[in-house]
Each structure stands twice: as structure tokens, then as C-alpha cells.
C-alpha positions as CSV (number, residue, x, y, z in Angstrom):
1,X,152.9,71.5,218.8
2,X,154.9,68.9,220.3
3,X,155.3,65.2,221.2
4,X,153.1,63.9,224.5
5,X,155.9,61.5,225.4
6,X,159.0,60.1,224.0
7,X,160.2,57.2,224.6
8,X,163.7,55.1,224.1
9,X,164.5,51.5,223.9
10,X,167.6,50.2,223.3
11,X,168.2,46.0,223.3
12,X,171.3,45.4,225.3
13,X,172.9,42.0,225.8
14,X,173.4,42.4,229.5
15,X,171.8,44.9,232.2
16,X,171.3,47.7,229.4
17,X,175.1,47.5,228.6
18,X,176.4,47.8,224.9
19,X,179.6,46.5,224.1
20,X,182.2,48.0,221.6
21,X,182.1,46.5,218.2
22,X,178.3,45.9,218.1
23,X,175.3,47.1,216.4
24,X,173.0,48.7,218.9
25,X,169.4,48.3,217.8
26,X,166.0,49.7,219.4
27,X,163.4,52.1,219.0
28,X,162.0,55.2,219.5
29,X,158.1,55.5,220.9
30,X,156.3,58.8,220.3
31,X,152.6,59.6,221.6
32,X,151.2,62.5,219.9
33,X,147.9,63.9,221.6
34,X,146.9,66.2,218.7
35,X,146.9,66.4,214.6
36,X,150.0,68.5,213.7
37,X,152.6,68.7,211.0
38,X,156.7,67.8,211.7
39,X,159.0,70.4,211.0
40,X,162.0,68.2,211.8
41,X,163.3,65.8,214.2
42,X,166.7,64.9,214.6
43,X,168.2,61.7,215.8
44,X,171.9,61.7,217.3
45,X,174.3,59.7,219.3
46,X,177.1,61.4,221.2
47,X,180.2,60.3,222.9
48,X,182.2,62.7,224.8
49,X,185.6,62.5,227.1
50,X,186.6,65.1,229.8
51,X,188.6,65.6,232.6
52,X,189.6,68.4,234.7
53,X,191.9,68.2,238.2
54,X,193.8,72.0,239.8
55,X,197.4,71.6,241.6
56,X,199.1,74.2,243.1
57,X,201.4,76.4,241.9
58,X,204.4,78.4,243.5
59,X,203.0,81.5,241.1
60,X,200.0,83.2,239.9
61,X,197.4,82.8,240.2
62,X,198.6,80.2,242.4
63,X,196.3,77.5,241.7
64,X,196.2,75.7,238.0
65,X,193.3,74.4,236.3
66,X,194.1,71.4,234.0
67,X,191.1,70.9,232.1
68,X,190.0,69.2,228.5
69,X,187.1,67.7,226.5
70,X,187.4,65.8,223.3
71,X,184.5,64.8,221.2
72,X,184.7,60.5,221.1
73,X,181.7,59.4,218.9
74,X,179.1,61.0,217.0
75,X,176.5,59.6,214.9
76,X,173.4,61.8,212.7
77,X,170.7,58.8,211.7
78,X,167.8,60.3,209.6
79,X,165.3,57.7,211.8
80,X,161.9,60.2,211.0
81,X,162.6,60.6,207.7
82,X,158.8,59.2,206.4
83,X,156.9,61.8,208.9
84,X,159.1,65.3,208.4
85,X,157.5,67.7,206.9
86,X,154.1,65.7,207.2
87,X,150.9,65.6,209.1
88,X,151.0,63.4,212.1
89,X,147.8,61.8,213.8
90,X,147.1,61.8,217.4
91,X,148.5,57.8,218.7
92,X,151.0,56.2,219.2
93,X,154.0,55.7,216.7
94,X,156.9,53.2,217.0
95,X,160.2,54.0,215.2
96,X,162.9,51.1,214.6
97,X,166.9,52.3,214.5
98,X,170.1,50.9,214.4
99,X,173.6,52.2,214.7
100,X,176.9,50.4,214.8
101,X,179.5,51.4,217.9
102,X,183.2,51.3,216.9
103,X,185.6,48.7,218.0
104,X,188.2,51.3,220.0
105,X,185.6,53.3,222.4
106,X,186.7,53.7,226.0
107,X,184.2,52.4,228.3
108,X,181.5,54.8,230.4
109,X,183.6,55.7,233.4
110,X,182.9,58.7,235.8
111,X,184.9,59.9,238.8
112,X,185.6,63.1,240.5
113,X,188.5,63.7,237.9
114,X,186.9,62.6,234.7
115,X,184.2,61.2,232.9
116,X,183.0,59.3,230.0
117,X,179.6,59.5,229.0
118,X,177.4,58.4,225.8
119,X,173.5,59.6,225.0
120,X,171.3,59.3,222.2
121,X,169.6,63.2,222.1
122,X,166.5,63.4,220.2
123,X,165.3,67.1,219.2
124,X,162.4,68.3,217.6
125,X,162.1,71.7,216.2
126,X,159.3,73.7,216.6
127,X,159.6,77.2,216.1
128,X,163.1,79.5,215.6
129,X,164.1,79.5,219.3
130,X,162.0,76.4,220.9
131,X,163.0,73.2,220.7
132,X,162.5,70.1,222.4
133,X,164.9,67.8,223.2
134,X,164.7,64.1,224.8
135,X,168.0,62.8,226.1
136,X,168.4,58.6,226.9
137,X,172.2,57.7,228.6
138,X,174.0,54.7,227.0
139,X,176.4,52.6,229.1
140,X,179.4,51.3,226.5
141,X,181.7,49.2,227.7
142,X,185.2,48.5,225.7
143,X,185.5,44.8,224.6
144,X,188.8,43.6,226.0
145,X,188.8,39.8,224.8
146,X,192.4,38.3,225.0
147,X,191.2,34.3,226.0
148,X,192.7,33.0,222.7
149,X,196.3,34.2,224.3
150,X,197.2,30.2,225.8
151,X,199.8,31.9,228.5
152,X,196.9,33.3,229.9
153,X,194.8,30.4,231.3
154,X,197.7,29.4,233.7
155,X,198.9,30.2,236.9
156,X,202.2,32.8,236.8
157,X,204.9,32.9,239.6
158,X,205.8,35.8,241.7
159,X,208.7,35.9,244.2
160,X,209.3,39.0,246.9
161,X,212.1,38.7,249.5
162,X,213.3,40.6,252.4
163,X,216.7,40.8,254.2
164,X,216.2,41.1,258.2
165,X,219.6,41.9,260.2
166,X,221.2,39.1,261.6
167,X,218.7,36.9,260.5
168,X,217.9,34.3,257.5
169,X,216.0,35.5,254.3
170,X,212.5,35.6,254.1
171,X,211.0,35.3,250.8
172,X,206.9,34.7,249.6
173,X,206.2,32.9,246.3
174,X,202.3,33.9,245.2
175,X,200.8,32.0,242.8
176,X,198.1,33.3,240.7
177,X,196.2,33.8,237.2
178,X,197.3,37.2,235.5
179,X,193.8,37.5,233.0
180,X,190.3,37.2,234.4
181,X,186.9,38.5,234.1
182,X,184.2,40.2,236.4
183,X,182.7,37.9,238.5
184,X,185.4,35.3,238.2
185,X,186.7,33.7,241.3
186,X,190.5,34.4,241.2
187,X,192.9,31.4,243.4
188,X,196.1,32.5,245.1
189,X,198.8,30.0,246.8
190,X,201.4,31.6,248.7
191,X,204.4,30.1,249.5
192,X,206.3,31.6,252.4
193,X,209.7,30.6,253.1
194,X,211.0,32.0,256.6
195,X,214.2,30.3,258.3
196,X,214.4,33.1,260.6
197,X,210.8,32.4,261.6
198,X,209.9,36.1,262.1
199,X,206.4,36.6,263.2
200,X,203.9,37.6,260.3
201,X,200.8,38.5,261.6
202,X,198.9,38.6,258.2
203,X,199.2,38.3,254.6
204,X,196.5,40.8,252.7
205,X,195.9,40.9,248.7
206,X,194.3,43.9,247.3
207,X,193.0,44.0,244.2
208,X,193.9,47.5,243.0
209,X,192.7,49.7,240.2
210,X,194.8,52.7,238.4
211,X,193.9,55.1,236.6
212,X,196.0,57.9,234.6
213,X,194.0,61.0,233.6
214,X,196.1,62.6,230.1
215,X,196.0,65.4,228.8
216,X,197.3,67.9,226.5
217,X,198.6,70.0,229.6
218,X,199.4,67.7,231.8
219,X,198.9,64.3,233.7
220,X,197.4,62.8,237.2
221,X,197.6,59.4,239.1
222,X,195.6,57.9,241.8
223,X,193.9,54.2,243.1
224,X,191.6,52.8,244.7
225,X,191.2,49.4,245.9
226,X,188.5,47.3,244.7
227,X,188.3,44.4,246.9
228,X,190.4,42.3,249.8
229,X,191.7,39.0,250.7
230,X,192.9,38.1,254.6
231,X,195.0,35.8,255.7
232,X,195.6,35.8,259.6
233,X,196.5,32.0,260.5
234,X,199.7,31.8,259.6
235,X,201.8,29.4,262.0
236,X,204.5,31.3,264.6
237,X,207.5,28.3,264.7
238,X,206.7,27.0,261.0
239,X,209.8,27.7,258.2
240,X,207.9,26.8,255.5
241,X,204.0,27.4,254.9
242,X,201.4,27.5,252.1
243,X,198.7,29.8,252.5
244,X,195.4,29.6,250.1
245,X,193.3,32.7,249.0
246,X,190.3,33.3,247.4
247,X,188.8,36.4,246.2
248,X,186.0,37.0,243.8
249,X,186.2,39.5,241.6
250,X,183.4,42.6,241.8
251,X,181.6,43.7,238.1
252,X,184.4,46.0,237.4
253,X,185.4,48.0,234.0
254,X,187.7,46.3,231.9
255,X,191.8,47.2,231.8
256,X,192.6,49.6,228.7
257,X,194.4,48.4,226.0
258,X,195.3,48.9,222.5
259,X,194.4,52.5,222.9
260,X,196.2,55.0,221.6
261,X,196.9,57.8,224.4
262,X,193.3,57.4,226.3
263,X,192.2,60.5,228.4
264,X,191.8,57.9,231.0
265,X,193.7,54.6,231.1
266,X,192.4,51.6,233.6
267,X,195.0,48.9,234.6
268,X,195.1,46.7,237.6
269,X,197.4,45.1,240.1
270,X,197.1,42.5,242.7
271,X,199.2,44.0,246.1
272,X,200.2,41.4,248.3
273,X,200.9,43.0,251.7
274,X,203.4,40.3,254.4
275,X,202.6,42.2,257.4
276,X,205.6,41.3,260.6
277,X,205.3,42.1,264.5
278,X,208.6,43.8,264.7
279,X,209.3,44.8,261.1
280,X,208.1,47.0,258.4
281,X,205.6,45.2,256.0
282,X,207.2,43.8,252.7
283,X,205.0,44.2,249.5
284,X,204.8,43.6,245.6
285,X,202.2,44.5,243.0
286,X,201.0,41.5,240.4
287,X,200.1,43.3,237.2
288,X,196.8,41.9,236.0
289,X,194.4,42.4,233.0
290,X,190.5,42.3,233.4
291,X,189.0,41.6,230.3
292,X,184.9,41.5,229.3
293,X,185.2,37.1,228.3
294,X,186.1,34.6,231.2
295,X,188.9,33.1,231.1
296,X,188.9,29.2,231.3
297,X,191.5,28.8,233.8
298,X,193.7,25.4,234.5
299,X,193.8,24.3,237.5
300,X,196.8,24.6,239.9
């Protein structure tokens, strides 16, 4: 005999989220249509980290698999402890749990290159080779709080500058907050200095997201950029200007830190991109942290 339906709740502070360093509560609902006796039910919560990317290779078999999985978080709560073994009644019966999550998790992420995933599994045994097995997702993300560090609530200075021939230097000054949260609108000021009044045709500020895959066998690099800032009227005959940028910041995960060689590390940059008529664009990256606290910012 089995359960009619099985059902999971889990109370979450925000959008079904749970947040590293908290004690997950809910409840388990099961509906049993018929009288019938438990042989066991297990309870588990399981973390798990993988990642697996191929590059070529000048022998064979030509192409080579990089591939791991590591076991992150596991967790065996005897929840149905007062019905195993026992006679069951058809209803409804509601079952309370609890379960703390560790402070160094790495947030849920999943990509084309690696995944991290977290599920409660319920199981229920019914016979030597039948089983039946309810599985509920859990989205974790890593608490990255760093708003007691004062440095971090004001604006830091960035300088880039570019040599043309035969001409005066050109140099940008940005202006900007190097912590923030999701949701947060970021400020930018850039000051452009340009004696040789070259022609800029726009300034664009990416916000940029890395990630390094690691593992034992090996390592691999990409981005992707998150979200964009414009800034198109910038004056043709004007040596000195100062540009003013806004750009909100999407519901993002948070940067990793304090982790001891992650599978998958997160970190972010700010690219300012000066784009010229007649020259190659100049660029920098702004290291950045995104936490999961706002940051109270001071003004400019």
C-alpha cells in the first residue's frame, strides 16, 4: 500500500529561498486512502555539486571529458518515527520538521557547465524492490553579508588613460560603490578628461559576472553580462566632462567568498567601455562584491 499524495512545505523568508546559516522549518502532508501498516519512511535532504565541460586534444581520443561530482550536504531526520511499523488510518496526516543549513553552502546555481542543486527526497518502502519516492527542490542561497565593513558604504575611485599619437592624454575617472545588493540602484560619475578632444561616441558600463568551474582535473572560465548602462551625449569640443549613470541591479546570486576552493566560484566586475570614432575603444573592469544585505550607501 502506498501514500494517495505527498505533500511538502517549507517556510522561506523570501520567494521559497533559504538562506545559509538558517533553520529551515515545514512540513510534510500525507493523504492515505486506505487502513495499512508503515514499513518505513525515510526523510533526507541532499546537496550535490557537479560539473562537466570537453576541450580538445592534439591526441587520443582527441576530445577530453573533464567531469566531477562531490556530495555538499546531507541530512537523515527520523520525521515518521511515531507511525513506522504501525497501522495508519485513511486521512489526512500532517508532519512538522526542521533541519539547520550550514553557514558555508554555495548557492543553487545551474548552467550548461555546472550545477548546484538541493532536494528534500522522501521514500517509502513497500516491498524488497518497490519503493516510492517523493522529491521537493530547495533553492539555497549563500549569505554573503559584509555591510559592517565601513569602506564599503562609500564611493571608490577608478582612473583609465590612453596615449593617442601626437595628441594630449585622455584619461576617465569612474566613480562608484564597490558592495551592493540585488535590487540596489548602483550611481556612477565619470569624469572624462580629453585635451586632445577626440571624439567619444559612447561610454557603456556592463555589469559582468565570472565564473571559474574547479576541478580536480582541471579548470574553465567564461562571462556573461548581466545588465548595461549607455551613455551617448557626450559633448564633441568639451575637454573636460562629467557623465552620470544609473543602473539597477537585477536579482542576481551573490559573489563567493570565504570558500575554500568552490567547484564554482561567482565574482563580478563593472566594465566601463570609452568607445572613439577613429580609435580603438579603451576599457577597465571595477571589481565588485554582491552580497545578500543592502548596503546603506553615502551619498556622492
Amino acid at each position: 500500500m502506498t501514500w494517495a499524495d505527498c505533500k511538502i512545505l517549507v517556510n522561506s523568508r523570501i520567494n521559497g529561498i533559504c538562506f545559509t546559516g538558517d533553520i529551515v522549518t515545514g512540513s510534510i502532508v500525507l493523504e492515505f486512502k486506505e487502513e495499512q501498516r508503515i514499513k518505513a519512511i525515510t526523510f533526507k535532504v541532499l546537496g550535490t555539486s557537479k560539473a562537466r565541460w570537453s576541450r580538445s586534444s592534439p591526441t587520443m581520443p582527441f576530445i577530453r571529458i573533464y567531469s566531477e561530482k562531490v556530495k555538499l550536504f546531507y541530512v537523515n531526520i527520523n520525521v515518521f518515527h511515531q507511525i513506522i511499523g504501525q497501522k495508519v488510518l485513511p486521512g489526512t496526516v500532517n508532519y512538522p520538521f526542521h533541519f539547520s543549513l550550514p553557514p558555508d553552502l554555495p548557492s543553487s546555481f545551474r548552467d550548461s557547465i555546472a550545477s548546484v542543486y538541493y532536494r528534500i527526497v522522501i521514500q517509502n518502502t513497500l516491498s524488497y524492490k518497490m519503493k516510492q519516492k517523493k522529491v521537493f527542490p530547495l533553492r539555497i542561497i549563500s549569505t554573503v553579508n559584509i555591510t559592517h565593513i565601513k569602506d564599503y558604504n562609500v564611493p571608490s575611485y577608478f582612473e583609465i588613460n590612453k596615449k593617442f599619437k601626437n595628441t594630449n592624454d585622455f584619461s576617465l575617472i569612474v566613480r562608484t560603490y564597490k558592495v551592493f545588493a540585488p535590487l540596489q540602484r548602483i550611481p556612477f560619475q565619470v569624469l572624462i578628461t580629453n585635451e586632445s578632444k577626440v571624439t567619444i561616441t559612447k561610454i557603456n558600463i556592463y555589469l559582468i559576472q565570472k565564473l571559474h568551474y574547479s576541478i580536480y582535473s582541471g579548470y574553465y572560465e567564461t562571462e556573461k553580462k548581466i545588465c548595461k548602462a549607455a551613455y551617448k551625449n557626450i559633448s564633441l569640443n568639451a575637454t573636460r566632462e562629467t557623465c552620470n549613470f544609473i543602473i539597477d541591479i537585477p536579482q542576481v546570486l551573490p559573489s563567493t567568498i570565504n570558500f575554500v576552493k568552490p567547484m564554482i566560484n561567482i565574482s563580478y566586475v563593472f566594465k566601463v567601455i570609452a568607445y572613439f570614432r577613429w580609435h580603438l575603444p579603451v576599457y577597465m573592469d571595477v571589481p565588485v562584491v554582491i552580497g545578500t544585505t543592502p548596503v546603506h550607501h553615502l551619498e556622492f
